[in-house]
Backbone bond lengths (Angstrom), bond angles and torsions (degrees), N, CA, C in turn:
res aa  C-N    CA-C-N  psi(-1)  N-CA   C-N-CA  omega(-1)  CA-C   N-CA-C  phi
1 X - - - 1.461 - - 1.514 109.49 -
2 X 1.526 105.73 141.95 1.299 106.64 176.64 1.924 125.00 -52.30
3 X 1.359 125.79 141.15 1.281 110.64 -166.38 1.711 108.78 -72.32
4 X 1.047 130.15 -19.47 1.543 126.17 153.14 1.757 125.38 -61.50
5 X 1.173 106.36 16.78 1.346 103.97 -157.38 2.008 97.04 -82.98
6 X 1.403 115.79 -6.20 1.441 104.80 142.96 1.347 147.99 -60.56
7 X 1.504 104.82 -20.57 1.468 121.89 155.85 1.433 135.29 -59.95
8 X 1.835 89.64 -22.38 1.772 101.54 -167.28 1.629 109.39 -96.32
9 X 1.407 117.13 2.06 1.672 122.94 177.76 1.219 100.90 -51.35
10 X 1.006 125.32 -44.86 1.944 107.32 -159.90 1.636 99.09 -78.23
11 X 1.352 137.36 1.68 1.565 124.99 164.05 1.483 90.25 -95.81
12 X 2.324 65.91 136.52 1.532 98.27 -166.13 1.681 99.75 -99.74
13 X 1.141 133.45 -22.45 1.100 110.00 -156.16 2.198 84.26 -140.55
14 X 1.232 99.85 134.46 1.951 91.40 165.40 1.529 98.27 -122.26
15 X 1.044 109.80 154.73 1.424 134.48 146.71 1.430 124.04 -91.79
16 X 1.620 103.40 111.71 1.473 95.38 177.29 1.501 104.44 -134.00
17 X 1.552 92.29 132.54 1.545 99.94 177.13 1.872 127.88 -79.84
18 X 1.290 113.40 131.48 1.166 131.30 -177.18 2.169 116.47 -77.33
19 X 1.541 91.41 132.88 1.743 84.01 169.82 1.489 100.65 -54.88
20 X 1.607 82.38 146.86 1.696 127.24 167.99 1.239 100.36 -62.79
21 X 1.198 152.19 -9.70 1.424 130.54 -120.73 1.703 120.28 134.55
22 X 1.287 101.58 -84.69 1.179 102.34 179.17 1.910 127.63 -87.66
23 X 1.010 114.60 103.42 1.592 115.96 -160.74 1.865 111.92 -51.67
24 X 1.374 115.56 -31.60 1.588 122.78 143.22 1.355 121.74 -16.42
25 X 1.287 109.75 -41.50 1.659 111.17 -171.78 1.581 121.47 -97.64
26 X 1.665 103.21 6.51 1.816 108.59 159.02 1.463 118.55 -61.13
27 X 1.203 128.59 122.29 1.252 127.25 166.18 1.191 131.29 -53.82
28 X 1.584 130.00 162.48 1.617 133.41 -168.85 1.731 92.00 -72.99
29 X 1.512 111.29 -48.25 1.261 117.56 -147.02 1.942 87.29 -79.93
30 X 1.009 92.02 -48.67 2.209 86.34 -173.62 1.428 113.89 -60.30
31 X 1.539 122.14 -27.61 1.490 119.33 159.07 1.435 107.16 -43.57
32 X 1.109 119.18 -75.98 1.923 154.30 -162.96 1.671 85.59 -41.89
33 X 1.147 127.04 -50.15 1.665 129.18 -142.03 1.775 79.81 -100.93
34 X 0.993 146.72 -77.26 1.740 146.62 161.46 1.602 95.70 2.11
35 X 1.277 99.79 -84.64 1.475 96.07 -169.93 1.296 118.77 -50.69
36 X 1.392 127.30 -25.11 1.715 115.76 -168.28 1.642 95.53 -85.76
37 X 1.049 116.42 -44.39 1.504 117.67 -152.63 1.839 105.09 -39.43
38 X 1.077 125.22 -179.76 1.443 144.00 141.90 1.411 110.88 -55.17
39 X 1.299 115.38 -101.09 1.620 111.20 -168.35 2.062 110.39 -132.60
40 X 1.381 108.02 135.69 1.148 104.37 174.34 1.230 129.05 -76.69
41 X 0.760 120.32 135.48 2.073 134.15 -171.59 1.990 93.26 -96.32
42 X 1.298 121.85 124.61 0.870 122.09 -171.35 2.199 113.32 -148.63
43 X 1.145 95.85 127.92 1.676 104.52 -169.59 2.037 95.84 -64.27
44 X 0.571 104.78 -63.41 1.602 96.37 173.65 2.151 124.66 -116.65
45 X 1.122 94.50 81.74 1.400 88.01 -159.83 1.935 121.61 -26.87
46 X 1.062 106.71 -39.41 1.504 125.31 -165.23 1.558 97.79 -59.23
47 X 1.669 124.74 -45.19 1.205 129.26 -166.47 1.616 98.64 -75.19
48 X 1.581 115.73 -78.57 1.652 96.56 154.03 1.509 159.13 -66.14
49 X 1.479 90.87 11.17 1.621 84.99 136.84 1.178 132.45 -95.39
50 X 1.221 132.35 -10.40 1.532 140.96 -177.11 1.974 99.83 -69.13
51 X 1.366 107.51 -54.76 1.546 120.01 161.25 1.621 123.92 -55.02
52 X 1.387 116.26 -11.66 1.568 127.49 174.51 1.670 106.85 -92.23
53 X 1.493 94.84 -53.02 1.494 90.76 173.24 1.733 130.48 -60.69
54 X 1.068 94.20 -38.39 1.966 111.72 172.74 1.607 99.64 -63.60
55 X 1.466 130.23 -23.18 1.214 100.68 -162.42 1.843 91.84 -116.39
56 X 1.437 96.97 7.70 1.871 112.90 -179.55 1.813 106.49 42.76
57 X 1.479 93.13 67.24 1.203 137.81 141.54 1.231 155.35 -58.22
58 X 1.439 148.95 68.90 1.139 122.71 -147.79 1.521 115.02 -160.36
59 X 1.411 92.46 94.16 1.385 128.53 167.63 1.537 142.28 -113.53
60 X 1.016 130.52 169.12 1.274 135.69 -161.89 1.867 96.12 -68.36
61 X 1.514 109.84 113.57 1.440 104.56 171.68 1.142 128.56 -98.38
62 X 1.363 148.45 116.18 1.765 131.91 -143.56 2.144 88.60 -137.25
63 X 1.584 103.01 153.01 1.161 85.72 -177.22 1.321 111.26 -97.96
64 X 1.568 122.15 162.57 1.621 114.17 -178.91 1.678 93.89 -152.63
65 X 1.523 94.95 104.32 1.566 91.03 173.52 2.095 116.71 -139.99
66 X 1.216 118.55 -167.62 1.257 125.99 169.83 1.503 123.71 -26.04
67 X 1.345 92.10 -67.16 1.579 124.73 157.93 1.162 129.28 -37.39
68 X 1.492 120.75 -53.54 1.776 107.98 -179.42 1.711 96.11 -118.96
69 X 1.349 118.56 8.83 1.423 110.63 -168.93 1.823 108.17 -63.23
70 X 1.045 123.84 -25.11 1.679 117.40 153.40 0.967 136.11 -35.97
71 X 1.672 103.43 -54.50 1.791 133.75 -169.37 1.826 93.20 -61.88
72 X 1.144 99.24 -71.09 1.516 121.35 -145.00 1.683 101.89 -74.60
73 X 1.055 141.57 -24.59 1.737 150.06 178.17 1.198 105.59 -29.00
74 X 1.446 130.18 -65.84 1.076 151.75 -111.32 1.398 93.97 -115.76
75 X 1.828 119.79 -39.28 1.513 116.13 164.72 1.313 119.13 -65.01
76 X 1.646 97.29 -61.70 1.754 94.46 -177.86 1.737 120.02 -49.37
77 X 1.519 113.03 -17.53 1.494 113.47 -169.84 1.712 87.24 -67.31
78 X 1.707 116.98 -38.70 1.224 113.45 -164.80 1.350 123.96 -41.18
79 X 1.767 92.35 -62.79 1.239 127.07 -176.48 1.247 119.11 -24.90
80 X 2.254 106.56 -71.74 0.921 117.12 170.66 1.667 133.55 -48.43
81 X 1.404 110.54 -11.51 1.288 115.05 -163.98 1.634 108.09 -89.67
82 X 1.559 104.67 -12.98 1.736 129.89 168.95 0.982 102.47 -102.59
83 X 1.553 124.12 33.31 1.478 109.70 152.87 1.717 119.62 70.89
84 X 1.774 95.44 35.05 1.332 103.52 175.29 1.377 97.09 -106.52
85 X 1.591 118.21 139.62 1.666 117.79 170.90 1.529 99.23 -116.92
86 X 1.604 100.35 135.94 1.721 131.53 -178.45 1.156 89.58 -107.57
87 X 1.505 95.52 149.40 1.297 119.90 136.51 1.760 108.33 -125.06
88 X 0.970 91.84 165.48 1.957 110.18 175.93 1.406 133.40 -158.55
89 X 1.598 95.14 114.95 1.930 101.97 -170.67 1.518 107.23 -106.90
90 X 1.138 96.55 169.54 1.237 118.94 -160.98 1.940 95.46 -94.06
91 X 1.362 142.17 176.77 1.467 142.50 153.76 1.708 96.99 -57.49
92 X 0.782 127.07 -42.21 1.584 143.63 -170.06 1.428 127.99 -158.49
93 X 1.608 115.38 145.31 1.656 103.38 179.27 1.625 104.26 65.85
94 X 1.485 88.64 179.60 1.298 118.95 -164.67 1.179 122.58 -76.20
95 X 1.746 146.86 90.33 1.279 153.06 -179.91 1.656 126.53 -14.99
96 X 1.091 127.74 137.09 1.362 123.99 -159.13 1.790 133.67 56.11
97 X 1.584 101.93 12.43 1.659 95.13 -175.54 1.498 96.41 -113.13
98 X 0.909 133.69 115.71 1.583 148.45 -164.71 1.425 88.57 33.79
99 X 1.479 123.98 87.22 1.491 130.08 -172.82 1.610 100.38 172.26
100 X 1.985 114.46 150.58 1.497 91.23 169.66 1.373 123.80 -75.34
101 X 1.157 109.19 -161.95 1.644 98.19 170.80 1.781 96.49 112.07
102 X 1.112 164.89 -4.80 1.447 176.46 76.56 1.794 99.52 16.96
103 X 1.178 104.05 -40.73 1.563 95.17 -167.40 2.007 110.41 -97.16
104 X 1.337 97.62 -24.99 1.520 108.65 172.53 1.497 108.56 -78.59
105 X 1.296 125.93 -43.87 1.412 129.39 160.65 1.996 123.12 -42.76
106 X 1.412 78.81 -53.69 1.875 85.82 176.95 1.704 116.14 -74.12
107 X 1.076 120.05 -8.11 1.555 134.40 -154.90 2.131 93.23 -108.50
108 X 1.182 92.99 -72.32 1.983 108.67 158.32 1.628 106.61 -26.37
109 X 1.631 110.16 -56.15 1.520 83.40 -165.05 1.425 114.73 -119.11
110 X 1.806 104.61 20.25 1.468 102.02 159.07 1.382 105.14 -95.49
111 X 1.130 133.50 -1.49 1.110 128.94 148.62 1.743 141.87 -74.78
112 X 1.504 96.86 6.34 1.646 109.14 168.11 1.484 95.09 104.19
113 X 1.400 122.63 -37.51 1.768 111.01 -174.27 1.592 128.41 -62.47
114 X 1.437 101.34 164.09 1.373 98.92 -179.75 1.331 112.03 -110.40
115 X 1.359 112.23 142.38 1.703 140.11 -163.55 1.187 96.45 -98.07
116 X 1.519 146.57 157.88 1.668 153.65 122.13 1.021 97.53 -111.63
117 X 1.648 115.62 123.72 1.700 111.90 127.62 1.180 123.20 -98.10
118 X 1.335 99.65 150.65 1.739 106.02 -178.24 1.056 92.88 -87.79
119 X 1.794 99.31 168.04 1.730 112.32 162.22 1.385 114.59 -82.10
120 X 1.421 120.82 158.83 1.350 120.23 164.81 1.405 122.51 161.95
121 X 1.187 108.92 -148.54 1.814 100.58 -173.23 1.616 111.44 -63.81
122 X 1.111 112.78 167.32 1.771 135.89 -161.11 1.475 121.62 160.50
123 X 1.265 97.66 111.28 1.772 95.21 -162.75 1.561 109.83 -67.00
124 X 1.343 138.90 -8.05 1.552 121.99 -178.38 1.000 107.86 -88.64
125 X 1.567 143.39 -6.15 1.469 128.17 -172.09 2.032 93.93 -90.04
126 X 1.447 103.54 -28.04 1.940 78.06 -174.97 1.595 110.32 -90.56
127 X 1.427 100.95 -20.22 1.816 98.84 169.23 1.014 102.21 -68.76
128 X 1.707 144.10 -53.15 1.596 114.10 176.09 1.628 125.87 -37.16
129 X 1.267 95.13 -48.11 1.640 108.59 -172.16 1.373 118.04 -54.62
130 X 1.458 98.50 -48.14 1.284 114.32 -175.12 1.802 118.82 -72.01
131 X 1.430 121.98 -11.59 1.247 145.21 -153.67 1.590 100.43 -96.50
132 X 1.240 115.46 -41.63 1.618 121.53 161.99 1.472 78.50 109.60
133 X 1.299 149.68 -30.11 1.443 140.02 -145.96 1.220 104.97 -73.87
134 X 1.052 144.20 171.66 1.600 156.12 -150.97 1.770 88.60 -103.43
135 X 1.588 93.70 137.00 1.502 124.24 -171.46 1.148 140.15 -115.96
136 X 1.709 86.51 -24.21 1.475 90.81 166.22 1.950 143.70 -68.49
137 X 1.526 74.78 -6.74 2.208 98.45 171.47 1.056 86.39 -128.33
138 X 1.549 117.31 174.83 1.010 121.93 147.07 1.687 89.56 -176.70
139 X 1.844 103.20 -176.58 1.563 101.32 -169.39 1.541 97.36 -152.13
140 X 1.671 117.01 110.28 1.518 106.98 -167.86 1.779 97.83 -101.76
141 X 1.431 97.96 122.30 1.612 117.14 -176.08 1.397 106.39 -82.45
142 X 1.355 128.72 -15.00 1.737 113.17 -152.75 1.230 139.01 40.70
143 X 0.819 126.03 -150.15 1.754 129.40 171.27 1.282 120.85 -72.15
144 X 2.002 121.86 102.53 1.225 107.83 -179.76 1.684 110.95 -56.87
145 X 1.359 102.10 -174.94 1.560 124.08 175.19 1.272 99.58 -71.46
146 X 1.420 89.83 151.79 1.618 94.12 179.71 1.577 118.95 -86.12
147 X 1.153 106.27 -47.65 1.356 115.27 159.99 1.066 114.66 -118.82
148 X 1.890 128.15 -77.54 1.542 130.55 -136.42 2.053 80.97 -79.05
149 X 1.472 113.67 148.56 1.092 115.55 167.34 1.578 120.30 74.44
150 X 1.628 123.01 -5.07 1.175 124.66 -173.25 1.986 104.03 -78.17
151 X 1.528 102.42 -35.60 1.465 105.48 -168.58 1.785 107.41 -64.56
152 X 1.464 105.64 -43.09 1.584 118.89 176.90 1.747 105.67 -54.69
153 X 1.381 100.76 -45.40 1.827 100.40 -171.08 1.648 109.60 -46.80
154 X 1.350 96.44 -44.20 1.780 114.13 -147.68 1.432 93.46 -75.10
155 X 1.648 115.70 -35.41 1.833 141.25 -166.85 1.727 84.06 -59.10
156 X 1.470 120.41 -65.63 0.826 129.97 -168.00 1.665 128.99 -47.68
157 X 1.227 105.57 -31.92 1.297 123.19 171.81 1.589 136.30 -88.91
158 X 1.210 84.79 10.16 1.471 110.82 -165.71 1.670 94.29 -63.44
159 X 1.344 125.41 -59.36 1.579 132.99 -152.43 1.868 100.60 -92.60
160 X 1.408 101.27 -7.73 1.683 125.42 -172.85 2.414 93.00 -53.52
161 X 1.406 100.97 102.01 1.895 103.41 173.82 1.305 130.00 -86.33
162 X 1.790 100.94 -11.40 1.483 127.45 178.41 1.847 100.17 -92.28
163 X 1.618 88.21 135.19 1.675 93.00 178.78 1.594 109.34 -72.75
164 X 1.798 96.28 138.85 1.071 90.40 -172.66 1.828 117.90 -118.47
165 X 1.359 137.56 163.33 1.607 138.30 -140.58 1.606 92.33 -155.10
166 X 1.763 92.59 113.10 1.476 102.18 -168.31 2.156 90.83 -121.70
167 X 1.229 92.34 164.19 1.544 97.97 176.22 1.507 99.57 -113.75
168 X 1.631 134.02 154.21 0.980 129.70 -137.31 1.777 101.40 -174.83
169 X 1.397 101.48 123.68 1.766 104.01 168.56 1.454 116.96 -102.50
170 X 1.535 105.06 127.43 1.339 106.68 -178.73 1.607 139.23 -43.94
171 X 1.386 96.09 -3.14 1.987 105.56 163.03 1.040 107.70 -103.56
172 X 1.329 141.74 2.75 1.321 142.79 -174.59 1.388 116.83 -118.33
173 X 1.372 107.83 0.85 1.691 110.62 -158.53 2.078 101.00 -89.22
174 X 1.082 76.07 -46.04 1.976 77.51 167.84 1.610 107.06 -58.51
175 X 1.233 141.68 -72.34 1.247 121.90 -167.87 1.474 111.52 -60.59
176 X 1.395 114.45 -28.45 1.668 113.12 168.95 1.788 97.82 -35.50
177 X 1.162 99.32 -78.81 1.777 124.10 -157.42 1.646 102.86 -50.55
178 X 1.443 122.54 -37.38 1.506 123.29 175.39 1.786 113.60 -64.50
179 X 1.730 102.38 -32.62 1.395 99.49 -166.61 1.586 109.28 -85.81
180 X 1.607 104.28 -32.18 1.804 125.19 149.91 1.349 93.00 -33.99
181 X 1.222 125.27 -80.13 1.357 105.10 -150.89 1.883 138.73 -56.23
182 X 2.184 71.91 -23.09 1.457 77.95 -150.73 1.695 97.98 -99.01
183 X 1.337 138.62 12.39 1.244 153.64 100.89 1.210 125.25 -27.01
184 X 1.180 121.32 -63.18 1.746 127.61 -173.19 1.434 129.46 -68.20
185 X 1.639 88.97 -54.15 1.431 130.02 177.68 1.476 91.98 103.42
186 X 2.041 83.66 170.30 1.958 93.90 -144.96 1.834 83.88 -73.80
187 X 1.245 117.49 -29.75 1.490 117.59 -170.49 1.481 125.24 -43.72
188 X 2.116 113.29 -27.35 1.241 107.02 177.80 1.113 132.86 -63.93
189 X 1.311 116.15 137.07 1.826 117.73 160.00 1.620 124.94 -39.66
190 X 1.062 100.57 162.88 1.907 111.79 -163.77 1.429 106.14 -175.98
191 X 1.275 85.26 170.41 1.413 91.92 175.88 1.676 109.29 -176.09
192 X 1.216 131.20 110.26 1.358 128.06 -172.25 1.751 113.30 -107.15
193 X 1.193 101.09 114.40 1.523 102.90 -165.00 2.067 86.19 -109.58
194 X 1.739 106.70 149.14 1.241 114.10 -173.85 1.804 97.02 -143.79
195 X 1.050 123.68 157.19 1.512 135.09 165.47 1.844 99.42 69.16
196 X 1.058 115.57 40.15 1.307 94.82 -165.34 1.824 116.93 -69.44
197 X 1.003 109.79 165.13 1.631 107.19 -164.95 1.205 105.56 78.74
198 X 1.682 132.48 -55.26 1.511 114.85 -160.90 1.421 129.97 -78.70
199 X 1.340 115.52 -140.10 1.174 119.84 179.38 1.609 117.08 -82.46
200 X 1.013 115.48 -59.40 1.275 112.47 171.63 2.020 116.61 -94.15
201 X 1.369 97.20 63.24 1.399 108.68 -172.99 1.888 112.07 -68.14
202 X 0.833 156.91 88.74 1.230 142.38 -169.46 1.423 122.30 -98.64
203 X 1.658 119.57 137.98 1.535 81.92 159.00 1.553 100.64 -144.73
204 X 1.438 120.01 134.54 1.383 129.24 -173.79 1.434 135.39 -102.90
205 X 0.950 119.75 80.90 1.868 140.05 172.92 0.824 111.76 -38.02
206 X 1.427 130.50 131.43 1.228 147.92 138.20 1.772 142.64 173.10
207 X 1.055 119.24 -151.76 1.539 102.76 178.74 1.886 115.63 -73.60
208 X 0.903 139.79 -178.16 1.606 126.41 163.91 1.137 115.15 -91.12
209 X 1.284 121.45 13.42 1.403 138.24 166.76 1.356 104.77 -77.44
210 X 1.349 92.53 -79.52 1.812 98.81 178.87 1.398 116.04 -65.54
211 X 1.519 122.55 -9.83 1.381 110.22 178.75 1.812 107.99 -89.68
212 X 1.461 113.80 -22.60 1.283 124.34 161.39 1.459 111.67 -46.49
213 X 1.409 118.45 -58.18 1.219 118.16 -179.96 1.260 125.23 -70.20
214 X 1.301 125.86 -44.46 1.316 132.99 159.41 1.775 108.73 -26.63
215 X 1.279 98.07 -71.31 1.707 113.00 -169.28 1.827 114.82 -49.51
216 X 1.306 87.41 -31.28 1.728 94.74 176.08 1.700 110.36 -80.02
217 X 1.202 109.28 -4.50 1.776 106.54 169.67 1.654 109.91 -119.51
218 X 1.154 116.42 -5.41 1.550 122.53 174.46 1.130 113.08 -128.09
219 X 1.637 132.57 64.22 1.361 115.88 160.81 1.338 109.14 -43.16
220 X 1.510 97.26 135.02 1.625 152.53 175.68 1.847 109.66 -59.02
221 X 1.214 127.45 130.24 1.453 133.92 147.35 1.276 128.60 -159.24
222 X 1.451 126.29 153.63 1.481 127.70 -170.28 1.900 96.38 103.64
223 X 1.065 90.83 148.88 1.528 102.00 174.38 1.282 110.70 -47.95
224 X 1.461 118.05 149.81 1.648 131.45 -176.88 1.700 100.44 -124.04
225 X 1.176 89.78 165.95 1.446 122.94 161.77 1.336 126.61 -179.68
226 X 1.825 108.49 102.50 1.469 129.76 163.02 0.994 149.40 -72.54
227 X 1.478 119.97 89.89 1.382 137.67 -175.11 1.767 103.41 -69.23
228 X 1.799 100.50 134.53 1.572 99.50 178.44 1.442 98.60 -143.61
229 X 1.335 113.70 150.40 1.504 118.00 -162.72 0.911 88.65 -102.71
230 X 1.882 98.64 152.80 1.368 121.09 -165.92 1.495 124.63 -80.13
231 X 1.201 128.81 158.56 1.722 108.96 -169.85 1.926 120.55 -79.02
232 X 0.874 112.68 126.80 1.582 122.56 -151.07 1.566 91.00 -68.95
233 X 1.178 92.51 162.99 1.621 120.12 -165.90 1.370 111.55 -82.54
């Protein structure tokens, strides 16, 4: 722990982000901050605890997900306000970015408390990188709609010059890439990176032509993320 870390008692709540993948990529300081806290707030307990135990961990695990994140806000704001300190991870990556955690954050500090997030893993900064596509803009979409509102999103992005980094489920990633195309045209750049950190990490470049074709001889699995270049000037 940092040697000021007597200064840091009055934050009530941290965010600390979890490996993508590879358990290597937990930080010194997000171990250190786990152990002090009160109790962990966790999107699927079972997944972080398996990551608590590996890093011999052992704290209060409470669940905090999609599902009751409405219900439950309004206690934990309590909690913290008696001098309870949270933390809260995500299954993976960084808390609140297509993840819950947005509404416990906004609730925390209209209520006067103090929030930390740490730095750390998050799968769109190495699929950009890794995508070759231009970096210096860019525009992270998350998870289109599934249906109501998905056709307007994509409509919307049409004139979009900044590359853009979508999150993506492996049964869904082909009609993604057909409706990409047929918006974009088949000519745009892409690049669909999956497993990142692990063992079979991949990531595959090219037009949505050829990534159409590709995809129809390699069904797809493991988490995605599709980088698509922006429409040229």
């Amino acid at each position: 722990m940092r040697s000021d870390m007597s200064e840091d008692k009055h934050i009530s709540l941290y965010l600390i982000p979890t490996p993508i993948g590879n358990l290597g990529d937990i930080t010194l300081r997000a171990i250190e901050v786990l152990k002090s806290v009160d109790v962990i707030l966790a999107e699927d307990t079972r997944t972080t605890g398996k990551l608590l135990k590996h890093l011999e961990v052992q704290r209060p695990l409470q669940s905090y997900h999609i599902f009751n994140e409405h219900k439950t806000v309004e206690k934990l704001v309590e909690r913290m306000e008696k001098g309870e300190v949270l933390a809260l991870c995500s299954d993976a990556g960084t808390p609140a970015i297509s993840d819950p955690g947005f509404l416990l954050v906004r609730a925390a500090r209209d209520a006067g408390l103090e929030v930390n997030c740490l730095p750390g893993a998050t799968a769109f900064v190495p699929a950009l990188v890794n995508s070759g596509l231009p970096n210096d803009r860019f525009v992270f979409e998350g998870f289109l709609p599934h249906k109501k509102g998905r056709k307007t999103r994509i409509e919307n992005l049409m004139e979009e010059e900044r590359t853009m980094i979508f999150y993506e489920s492996p049964h869904r990633l082909m009609k993604t890439l057909v409706q990409f195309s047929e918006a974009f045209g088949l000519e745009r750049m892409a690049c669909v990176s999956r497993e990142l950190t692990k063992i079979y990490e991949e990531n595959v470049r090219g037009t949505f032509e050829e990534l159409i074709s590709y995809y129809q001889e390699h069904p797809i699995k493991g988490e995605i993320v599709l980088t698509v270049q922006g429409k040229s000037k």
